[in-house]
ZAMARGU-4260 file (C-alpha; in steps of 0.2 Angstrom, whole numbers, plus 5000, padded with zeros to 4 digits):
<rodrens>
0) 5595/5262/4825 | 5609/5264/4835 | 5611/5255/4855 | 5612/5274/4861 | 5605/5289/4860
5) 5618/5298/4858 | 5615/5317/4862 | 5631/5327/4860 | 5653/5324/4862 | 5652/5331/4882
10) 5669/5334/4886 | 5688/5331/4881 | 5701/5325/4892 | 5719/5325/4890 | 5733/5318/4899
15) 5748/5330/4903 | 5766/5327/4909 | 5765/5345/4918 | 5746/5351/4922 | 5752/5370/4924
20) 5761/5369/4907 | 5748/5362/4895 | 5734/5374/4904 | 5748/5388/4898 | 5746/5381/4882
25) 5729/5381/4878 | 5724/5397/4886 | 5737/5407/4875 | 5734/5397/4861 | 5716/5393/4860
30) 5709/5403/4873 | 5707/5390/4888 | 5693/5397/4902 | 5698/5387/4918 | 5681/5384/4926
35) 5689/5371/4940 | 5707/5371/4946 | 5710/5357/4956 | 5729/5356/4953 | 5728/5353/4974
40) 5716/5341/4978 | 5717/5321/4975 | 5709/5324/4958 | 5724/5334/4953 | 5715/5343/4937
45) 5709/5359/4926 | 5693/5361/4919 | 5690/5372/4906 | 5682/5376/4892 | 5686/5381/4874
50) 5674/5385/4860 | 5662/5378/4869 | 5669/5362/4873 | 5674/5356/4889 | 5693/5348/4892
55) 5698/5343/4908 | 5717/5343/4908 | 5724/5328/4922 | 5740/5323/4926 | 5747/5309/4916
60) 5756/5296/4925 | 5771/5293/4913 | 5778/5309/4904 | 5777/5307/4885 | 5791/5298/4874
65) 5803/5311/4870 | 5801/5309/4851 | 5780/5311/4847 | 5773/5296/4838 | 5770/5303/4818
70) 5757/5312/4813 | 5742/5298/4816 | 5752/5285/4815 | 5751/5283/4835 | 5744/5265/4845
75) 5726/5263/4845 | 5717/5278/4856 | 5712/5296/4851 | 5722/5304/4837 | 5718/5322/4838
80) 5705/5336/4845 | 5701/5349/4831 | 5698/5368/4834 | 5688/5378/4821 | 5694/5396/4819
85) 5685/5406/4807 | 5704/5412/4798 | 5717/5398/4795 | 5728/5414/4788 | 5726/5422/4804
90) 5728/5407/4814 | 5744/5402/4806 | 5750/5419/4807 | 5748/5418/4826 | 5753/5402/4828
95) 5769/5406/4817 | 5773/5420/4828 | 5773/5409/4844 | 5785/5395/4833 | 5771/5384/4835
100) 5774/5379/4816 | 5783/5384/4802 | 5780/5394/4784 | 5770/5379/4776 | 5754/5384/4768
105) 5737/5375/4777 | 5733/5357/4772 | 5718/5360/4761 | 5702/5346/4758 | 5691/5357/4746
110) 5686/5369/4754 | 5691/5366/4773 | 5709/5369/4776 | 5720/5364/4791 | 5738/5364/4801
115) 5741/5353/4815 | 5751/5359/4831 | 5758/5350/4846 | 5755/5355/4863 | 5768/5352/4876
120) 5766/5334/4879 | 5767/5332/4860 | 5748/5329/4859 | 5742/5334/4839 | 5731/5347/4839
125) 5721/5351/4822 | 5716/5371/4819 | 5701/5371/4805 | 5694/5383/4795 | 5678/5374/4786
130) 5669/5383/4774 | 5655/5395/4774 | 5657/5399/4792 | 5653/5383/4800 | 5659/5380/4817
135) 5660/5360/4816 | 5661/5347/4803 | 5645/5341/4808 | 5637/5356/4801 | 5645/5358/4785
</rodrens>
């Protein structure tokens, strides 16, 4: 039995260099809904939601380092957010049209295949494909 009862994830937040520039990102990319800008008030944020999730976008207080840590091999903290898409051939194709990444093949885990992405701030950002339709890995 677990100390919580723990009903869902709520919300993602990320911590960007330029607030304007990562909300960019993830609305032409991922299709970002802003549901809260408050780029002008003391809370200086966006809040949005993608696939359902919520992410709140908040001004980071030291840019990022000018070379991104490697792929998961970053200090202790969060490593990555992961989209689904229901195509990783589509996605890639999209994404390789924005130079967002380059002609590799997806990652593939038996039947769940994968690219990563970095958004502005050089934050990794996982597009999934699981199989038979499924939405999360929680479900699969």
């Amino acid at each position: 039995m677990s100390l919580l009862q723990t009903q869902a994830l709520s919300h993602l937040v990320i911590q960007a260099s330029d607030i304007t520039r990562s909300m960019e990102f993830y609305q032409r990319v991922f299709g970002y809904q802003v549901t809260m800008d408050l780029r002008d008030q003391p809370a200086n944020r966006v809040i949005g939601v993608i696939g359902g999730l919520v992410m709140q976008i908040l001004k980071a207080r030291d840019p990022a380092p000018a070379e991104p840590v490697q792929m998961l091999a970053g200090p202790p903290g969060y490593a990555l957010a992961a989209f689904s898409v229901p195509d990783i051939e589509v996605a890639l194709t999209a994404l390789r049209a924005e130079g967002l990444c380059g002609p590799e093949p997806a990652f593939a885990v038996g039947d769940v295949k994968f690219v990563f992405v970095r958004d502005p701030d050089g934050i990794l950002v996982e597009v999934i494909q699981l199989p038979g339709g499924v939405k999360t890995l929680a479900d699969v």
